[in-house]
C-alpha positions as CSV (number, residue, x, y, z in Angstrom):
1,X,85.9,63.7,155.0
2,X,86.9,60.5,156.7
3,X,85.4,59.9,160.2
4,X,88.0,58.5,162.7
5,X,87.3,55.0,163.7
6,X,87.9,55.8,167.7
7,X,87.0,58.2,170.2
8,X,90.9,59.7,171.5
9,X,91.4,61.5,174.8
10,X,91.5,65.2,174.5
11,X,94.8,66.4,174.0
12,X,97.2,67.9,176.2
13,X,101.3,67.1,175.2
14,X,101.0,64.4,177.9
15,X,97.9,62.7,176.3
16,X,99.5,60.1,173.6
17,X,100.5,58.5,176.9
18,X,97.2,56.6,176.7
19,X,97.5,55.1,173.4
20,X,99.7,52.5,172.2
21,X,102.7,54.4,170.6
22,X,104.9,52.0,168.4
23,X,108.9,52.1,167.8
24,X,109.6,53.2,171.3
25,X,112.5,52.1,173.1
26,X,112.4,49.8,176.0
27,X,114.3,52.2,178.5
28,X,115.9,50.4,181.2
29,X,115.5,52.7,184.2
30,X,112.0,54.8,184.2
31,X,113.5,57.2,187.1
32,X,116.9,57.5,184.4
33,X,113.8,58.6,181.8
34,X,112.3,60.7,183.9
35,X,114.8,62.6,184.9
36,X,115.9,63.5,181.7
37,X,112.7,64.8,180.1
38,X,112.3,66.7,183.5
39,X,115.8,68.5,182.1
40,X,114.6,68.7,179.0
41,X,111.2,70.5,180.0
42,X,113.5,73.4,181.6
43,X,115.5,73.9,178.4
44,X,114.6,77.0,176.0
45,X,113.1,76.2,172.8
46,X,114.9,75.4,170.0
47,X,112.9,77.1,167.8
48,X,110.2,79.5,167.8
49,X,106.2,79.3,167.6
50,X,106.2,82.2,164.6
51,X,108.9,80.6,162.9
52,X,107.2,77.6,162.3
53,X,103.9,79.9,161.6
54,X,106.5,81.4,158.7
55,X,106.9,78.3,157.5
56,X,103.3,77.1,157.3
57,X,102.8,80.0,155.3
58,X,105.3,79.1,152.8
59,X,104.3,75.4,152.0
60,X,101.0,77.0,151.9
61,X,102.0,78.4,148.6
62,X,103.5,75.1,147.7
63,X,100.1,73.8,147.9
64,X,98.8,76.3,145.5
65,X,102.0,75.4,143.3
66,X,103.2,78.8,143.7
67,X,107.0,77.6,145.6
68,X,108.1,74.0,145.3
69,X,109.6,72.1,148.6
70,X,113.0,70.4,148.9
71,X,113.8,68.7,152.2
72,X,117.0,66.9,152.4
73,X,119.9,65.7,154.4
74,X,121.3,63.0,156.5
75,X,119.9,59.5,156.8
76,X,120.4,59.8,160.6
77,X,122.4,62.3,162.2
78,X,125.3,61.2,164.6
79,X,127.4,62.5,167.0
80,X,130.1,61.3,165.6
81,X,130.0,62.8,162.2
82,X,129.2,66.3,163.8
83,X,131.1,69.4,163.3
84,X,131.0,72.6,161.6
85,X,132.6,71.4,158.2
86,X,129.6,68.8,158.2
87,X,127.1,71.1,158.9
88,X,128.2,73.5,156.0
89,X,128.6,70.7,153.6
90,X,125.2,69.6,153.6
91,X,123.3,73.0,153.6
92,X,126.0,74.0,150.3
93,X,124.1,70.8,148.4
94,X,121.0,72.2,149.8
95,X,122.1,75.5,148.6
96,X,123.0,74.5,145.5
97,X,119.9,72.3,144.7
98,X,117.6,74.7,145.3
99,X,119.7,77.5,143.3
100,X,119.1,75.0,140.7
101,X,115.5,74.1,141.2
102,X,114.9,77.9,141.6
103,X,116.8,79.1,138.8
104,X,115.3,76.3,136.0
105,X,111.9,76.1,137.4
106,X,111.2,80.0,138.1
107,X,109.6,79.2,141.2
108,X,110.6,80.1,144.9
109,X,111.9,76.8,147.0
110,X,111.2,76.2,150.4
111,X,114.5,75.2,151.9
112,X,113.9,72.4,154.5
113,X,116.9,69.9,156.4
114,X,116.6,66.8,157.7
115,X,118.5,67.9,160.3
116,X,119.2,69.4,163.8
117,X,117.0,66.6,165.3
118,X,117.2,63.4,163.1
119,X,118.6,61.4,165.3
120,X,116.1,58.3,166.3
121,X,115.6,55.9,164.0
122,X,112.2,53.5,163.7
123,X,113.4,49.7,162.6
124,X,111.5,46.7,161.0
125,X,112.7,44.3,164.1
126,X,113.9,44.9,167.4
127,X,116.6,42.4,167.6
128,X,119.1,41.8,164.5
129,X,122.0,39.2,164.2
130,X,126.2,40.3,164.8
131,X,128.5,37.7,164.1
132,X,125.8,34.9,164.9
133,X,125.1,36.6,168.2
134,X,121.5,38.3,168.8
135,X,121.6,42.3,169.5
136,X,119.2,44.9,170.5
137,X,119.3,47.3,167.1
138,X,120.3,50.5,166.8
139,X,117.6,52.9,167.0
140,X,119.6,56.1,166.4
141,X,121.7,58.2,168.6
142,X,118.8,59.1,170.7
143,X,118.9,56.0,172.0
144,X,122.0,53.9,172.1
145,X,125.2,53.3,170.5
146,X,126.1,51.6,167.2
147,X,128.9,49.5,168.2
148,X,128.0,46.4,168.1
149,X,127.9,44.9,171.8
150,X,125.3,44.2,174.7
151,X,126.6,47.3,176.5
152,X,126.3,49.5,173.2
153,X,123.0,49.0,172.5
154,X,121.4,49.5,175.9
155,X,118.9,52.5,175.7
156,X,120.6,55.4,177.2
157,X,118.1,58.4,178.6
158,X,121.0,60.7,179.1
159,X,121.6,60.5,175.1
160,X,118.4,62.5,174.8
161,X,120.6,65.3,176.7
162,X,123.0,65.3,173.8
163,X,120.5,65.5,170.9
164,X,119.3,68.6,172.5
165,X,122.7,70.1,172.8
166,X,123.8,69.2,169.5
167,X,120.7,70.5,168.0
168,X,120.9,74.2,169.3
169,X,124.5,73.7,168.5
170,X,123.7,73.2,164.8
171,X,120.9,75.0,164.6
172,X,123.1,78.0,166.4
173,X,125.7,77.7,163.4
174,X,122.7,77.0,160.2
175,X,121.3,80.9,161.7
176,X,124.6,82.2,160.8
177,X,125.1,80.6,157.6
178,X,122.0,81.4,156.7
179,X,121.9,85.2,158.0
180,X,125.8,86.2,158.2
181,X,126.3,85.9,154.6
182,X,126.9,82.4,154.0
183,X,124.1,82.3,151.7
184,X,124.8,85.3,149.6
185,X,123.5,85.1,146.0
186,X,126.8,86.9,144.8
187,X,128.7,84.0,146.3
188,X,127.2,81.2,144.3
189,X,130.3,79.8,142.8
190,X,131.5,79.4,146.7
191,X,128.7,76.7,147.3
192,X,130.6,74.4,144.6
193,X,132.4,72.3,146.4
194,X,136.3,71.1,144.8
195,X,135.6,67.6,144.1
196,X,132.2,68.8,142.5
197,X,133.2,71.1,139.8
198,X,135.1,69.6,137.7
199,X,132.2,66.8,137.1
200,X,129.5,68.2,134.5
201,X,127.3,68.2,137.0
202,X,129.6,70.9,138.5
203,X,130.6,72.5,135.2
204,X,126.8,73.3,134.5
205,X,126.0,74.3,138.1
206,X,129.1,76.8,137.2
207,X,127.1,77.7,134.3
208,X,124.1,79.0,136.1
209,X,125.9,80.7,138.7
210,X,127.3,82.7,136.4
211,X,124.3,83.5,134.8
212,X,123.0,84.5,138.3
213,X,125.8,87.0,138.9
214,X,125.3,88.4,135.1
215,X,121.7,89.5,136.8
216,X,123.0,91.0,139.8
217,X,125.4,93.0,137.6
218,X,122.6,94.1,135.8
219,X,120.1,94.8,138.2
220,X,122.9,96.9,139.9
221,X,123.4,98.6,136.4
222,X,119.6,99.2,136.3
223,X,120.0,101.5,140.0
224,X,118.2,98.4,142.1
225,X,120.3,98.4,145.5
226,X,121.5,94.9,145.7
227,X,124.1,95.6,148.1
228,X,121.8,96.5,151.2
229,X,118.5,94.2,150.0
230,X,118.5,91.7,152.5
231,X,116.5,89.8,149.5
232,X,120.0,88.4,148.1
233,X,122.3,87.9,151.1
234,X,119.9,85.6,153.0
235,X,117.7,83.0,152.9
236,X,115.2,80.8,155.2
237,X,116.1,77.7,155.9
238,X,114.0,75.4,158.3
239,X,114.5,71.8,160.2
240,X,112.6,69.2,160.2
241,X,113.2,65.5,161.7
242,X,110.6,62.3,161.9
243,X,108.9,62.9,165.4
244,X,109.5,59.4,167.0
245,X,110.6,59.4,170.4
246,X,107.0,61.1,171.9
247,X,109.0,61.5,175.1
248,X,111.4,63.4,173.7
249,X,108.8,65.8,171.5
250,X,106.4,66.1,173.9
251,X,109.4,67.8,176.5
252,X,110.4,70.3,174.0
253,X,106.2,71.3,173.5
254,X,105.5,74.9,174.7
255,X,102.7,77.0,174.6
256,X,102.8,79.9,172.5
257,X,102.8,83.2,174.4
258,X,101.2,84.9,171.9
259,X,98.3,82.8,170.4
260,X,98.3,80.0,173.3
261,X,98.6,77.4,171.2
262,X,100.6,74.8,171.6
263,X,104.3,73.8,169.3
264,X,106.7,71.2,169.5
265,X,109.4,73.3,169.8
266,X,112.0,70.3,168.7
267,X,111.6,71.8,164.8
268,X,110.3,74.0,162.6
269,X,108.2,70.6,161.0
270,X,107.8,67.2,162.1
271,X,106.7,64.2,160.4
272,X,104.8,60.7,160.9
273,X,107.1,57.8,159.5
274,X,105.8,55.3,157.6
275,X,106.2,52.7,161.1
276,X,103.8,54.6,162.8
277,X,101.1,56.4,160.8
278,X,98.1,54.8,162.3
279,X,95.4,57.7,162.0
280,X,94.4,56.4,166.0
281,X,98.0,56.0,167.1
282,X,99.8,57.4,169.7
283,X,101.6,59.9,166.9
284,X,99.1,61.2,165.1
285,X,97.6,61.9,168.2
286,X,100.8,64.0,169.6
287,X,101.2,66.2,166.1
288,X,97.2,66.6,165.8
289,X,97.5,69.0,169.1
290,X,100.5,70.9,168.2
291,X,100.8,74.0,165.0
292,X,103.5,72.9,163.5
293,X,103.5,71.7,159.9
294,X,103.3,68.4,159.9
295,X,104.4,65.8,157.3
296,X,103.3,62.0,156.9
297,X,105.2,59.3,155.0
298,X,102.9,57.3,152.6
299,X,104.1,53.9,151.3
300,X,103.1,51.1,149.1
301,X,100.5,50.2,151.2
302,X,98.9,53.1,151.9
303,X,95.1,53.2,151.3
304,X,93.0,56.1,150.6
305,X,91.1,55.7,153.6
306,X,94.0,55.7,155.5
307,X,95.1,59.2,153.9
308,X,91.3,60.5,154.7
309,X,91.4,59.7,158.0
310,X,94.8,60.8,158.7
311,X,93.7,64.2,156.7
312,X,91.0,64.5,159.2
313,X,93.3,63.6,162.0
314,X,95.8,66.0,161.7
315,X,94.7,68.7,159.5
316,X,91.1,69.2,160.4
317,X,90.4,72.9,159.4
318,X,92.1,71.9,155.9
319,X,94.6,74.8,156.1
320,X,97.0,74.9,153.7
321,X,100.2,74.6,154.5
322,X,99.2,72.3,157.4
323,X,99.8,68.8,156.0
324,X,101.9,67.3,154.2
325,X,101.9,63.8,152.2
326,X,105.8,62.1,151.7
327,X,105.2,59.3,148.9
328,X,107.9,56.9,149.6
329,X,106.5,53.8,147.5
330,X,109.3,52.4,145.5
331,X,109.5,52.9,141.7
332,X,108.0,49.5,141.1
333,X,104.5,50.7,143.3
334,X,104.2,54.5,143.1
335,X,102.4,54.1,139.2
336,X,100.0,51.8,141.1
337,X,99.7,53.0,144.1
338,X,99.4,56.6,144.1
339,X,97.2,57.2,141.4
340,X,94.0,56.4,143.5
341,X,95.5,58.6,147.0
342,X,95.9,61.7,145.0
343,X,92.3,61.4,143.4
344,X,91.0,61.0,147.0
345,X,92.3,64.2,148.4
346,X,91.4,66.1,145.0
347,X,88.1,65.1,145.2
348,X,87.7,66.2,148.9
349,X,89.3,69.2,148.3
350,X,92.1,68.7,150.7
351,X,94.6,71.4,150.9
352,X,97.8,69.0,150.7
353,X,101.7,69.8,149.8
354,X,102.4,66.2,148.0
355,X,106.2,65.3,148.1
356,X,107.9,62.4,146.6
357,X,110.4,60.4,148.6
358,X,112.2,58.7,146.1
359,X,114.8,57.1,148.4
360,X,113.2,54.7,151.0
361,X,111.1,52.5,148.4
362,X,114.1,51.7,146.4
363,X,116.5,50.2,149.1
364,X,118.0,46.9,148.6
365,X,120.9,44.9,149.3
366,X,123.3,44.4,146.7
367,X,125.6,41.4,145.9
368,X,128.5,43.2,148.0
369,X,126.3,43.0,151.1
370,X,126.3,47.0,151.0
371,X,122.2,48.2,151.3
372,X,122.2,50.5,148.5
373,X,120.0,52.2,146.0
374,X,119.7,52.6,142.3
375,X,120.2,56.6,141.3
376,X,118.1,55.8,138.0
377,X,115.2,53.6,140.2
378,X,115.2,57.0,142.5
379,X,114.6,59.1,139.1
380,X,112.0,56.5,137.7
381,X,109.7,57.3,141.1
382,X,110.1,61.2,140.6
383,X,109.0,60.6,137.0
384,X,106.2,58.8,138.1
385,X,105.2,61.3,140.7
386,X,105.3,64.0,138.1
387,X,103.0,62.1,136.0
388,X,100.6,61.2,137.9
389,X,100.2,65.1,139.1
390,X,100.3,66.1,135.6
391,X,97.2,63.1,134.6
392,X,95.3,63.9,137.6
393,X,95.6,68.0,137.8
394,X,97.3,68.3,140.7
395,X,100.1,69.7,142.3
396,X,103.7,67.8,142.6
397,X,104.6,70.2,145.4
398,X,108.3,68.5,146.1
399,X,111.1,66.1,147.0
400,X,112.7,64.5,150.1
401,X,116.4,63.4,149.8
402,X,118.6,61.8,151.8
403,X,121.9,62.9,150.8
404,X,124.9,64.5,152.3
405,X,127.6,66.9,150.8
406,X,130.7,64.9,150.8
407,X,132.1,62.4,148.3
408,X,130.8,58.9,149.5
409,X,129.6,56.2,147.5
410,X,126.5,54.7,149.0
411,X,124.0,55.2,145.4
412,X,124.4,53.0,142.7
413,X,124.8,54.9,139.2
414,X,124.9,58.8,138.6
415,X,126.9,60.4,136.0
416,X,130.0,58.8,138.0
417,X,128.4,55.2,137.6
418,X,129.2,54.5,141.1
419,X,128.9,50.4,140.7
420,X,129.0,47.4,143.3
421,X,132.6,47.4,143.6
422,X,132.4,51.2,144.7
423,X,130.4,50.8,147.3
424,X,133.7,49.9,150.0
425,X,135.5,53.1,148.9
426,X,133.4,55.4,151.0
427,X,130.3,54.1,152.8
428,X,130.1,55.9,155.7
429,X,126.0,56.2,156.8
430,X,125.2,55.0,160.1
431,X,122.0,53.3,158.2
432,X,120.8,54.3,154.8
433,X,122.7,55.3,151.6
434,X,122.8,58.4,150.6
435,X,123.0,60.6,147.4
436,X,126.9,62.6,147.1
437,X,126.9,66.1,146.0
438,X,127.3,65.3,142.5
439,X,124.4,63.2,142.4
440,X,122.2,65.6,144.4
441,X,123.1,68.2,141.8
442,X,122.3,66.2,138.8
443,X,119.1,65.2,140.5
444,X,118.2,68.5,141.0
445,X,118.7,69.2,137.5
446,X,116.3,66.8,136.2
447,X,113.3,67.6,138.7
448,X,113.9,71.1,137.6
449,X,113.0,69.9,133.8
450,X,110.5,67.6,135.2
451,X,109.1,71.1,137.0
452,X,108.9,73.4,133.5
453,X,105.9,73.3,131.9
């Protein structure tokens, strides 16, 4: 196990304070600041201390390769784009994926959104260029505004108000879903959306759904009570977003009143990006005090001492469930990159869920000025990830998508062939491009035959 290089203060949700803490904005007024994250401190959780226990449980058995992860949604959540039909959209091709996953795998999938609390956004430069005139950038909805002036793109405190509100809100109507019946198995074929099943992507998802409600039929014929099991008329479903704005997390942290330790209360899991994963920073220091799972983006230059001493940062009892490792090198880097990481935590004996992002390392910027990404570079890098796993005896325990359930065309490729010329049709992200339902779908089918045997 990797020794940290520095001695950090003892931790307390106010301690990252000390430390340099990187992609944080420059807020104009601290009394603005303080005020609201004094709010913010009096608010109720969002979620619960046991729920996020629940979930550490479950990617637990991911570790083991007993469930598989899928963690998905928007790019960056806005408060533009929010509204019930949004919400419902995106956990249907959540839905639907992990039917998918679930029914060609035969294993259980932890069901985890990018969403409910992804609205900051880390950014490679703090300034960038708008009709020849320099701009503060956007940093997400957390922080300012996307239009594209001076006024816009001041850092707002009061904004952090809003993400909280719009977080229960969604989170409020994902608990119903989820529990009122939304998520029934019998209603399978609901989850397919119109402009979706007509494509083969759709026609086969229609396939399988009807195979699932062959089983019910007979599992009702064999005397099992289907009607009242609450086993096939609900599901768990968790949030997650990338814990950047420390002020922000360390507001929502509450002590647990039952074991007295401490959660950040923002999500069910939080991760590191790949911006700010120094094992002595300022982050790692925040998630290594609190008991939610925690995640940790890896990219191409991740080392293996890095991933050691970020191992023995923030999951220093090695429970499983604990940690997890988001692979987000590009299809070009992951064959040379990961290789030597996943040996490393094999040969400590590091209980690690391993999930491939296959999005972030394939961006670019195609001749149409649209940043975009290649659907068949995205399946190159899960076909890598599965390799390597399979070469070096571990565990590929999942994927992280960014994708959203309406009809946009932000990917390259697919079975619609979504080209260049697409792109203008409907690109609607606030930042990066995202897989549509059909493509989610047919991705889903192919990690499912990357998952058998």
């Amino acid at each position: 196990m990797a020794v940290m290089s520095d001695p950090l203060p003892a931790w307390t949700p106010s301690s990252w304070n000390a430390l340099a803490a990187e992609q944080q904005p420059d807020w104009p007024d601290p009394q603005q600041l303080k005020a609201a994250l004094t709010e913010l401190c009096a608010m109720p959780p969002l979620v619960f201390a046991g729920e996020s226990r629940a979930l550490q449980t479950q990617l637990g058995r991911v570790a083991e390769g007993k469930a598989f992860l899928l963690q998905g949604g928007d790019c960056a959540e806005t408060f533009a784009a929010f509204g019930a039909d949004a919400i419902r959209d995106k956990l249907k091709v959540l839905l639907q994926m992990a039917i998918v996953l679930t029914y060609g795998a035969q294993l259980p999938v932890v069901k985890v959104g990018r969403i409910a609390g992804q609205f900051a956004k880390p950014r490679s430069a703090a300034v960038e260029q708008v009709d020849g005139v320099g701009l503060p950038v956007w940093r997400g909805d957390a922080v300012n505004r996307l239009d594209a002036t001076a006024e816009a793109r001041q850092p707002d405190p009061s904004r952090l108000l809003r993400v909280y509100h719009q977080s229960a809100a969604t989170l409020n109507l994902l608990r119903a879903f989820t529990r009122g019946g939304f998520a029934d198995l019998e209603k399978v074929h609901v989850w397919n959306q119109e402009f979706v099943a007509a494509s083969s992507e759709g026609k086969r998802y229609a396939a399988v759904a009807e195979e699932i409600e062959r089983a019910l039929r007979f599992l009702r014929a064999c005397g099992v009570d289907v009607t009242n099991d609450p086993t096939f008329h609900t599901v768990d479903f968790w949030t997650s977003h990338e814990a950047l704005l420390l002020g922000y997390e360390e507001a929502l942290t509450r002590q647990d009143s039952l074991t007295g330790d401490w959660y950040d209360c923002s999500a069910h899991m939080l991760w590191i990006g790949e911006r700010t994963r120094n094992p002595d920073g300022a982050h790692a220091h925040f998630l290594s005090g609190v008991g939610n799972p925690v995640g940790v983006k890896l990219g191409r230059t991740a080392t293996a001492d890095e991933v050691s001493a970020l191992a023995a940062r923030l999951n220093p009892d090695n429970v499983p469930g604990r940690l997890t490792f988001i692979t987000r090198m590009g299809a070009a880097s992951a064959g040379r990159v990961l290789p030597e990481l996943v040996r490393t935590v094999r040969d400590q004996g590091l209980a690690v869920v391993w999930c491939c992002d296959p999005m972030h390392g394939n961006t670019f910027l195609s001749g149409s000025g649209y940043k975009t990404r290649r659907f068949s570079d995205v399946l190159d890098e899960l076909r890598t990830f599965f390799g390597v796993h399979a070469q070096e005896g571990t565990v590929p325990g999942g994927v992280h998508i960014e994708l959203t359930g309406e009809d946009v065309t932000e990917c390259l490729g697919g079975a619609q062939d979504i080209a260049d010329m697409d792109l203008a049709y409907r690109y609607e992200t606030a930042c990066d491009p995202r897989l549509n339902n059909q493509q989610a779908l047919e991705l889903a089918f192919q990690v499912a035959e990357m998952l058998r045997p």
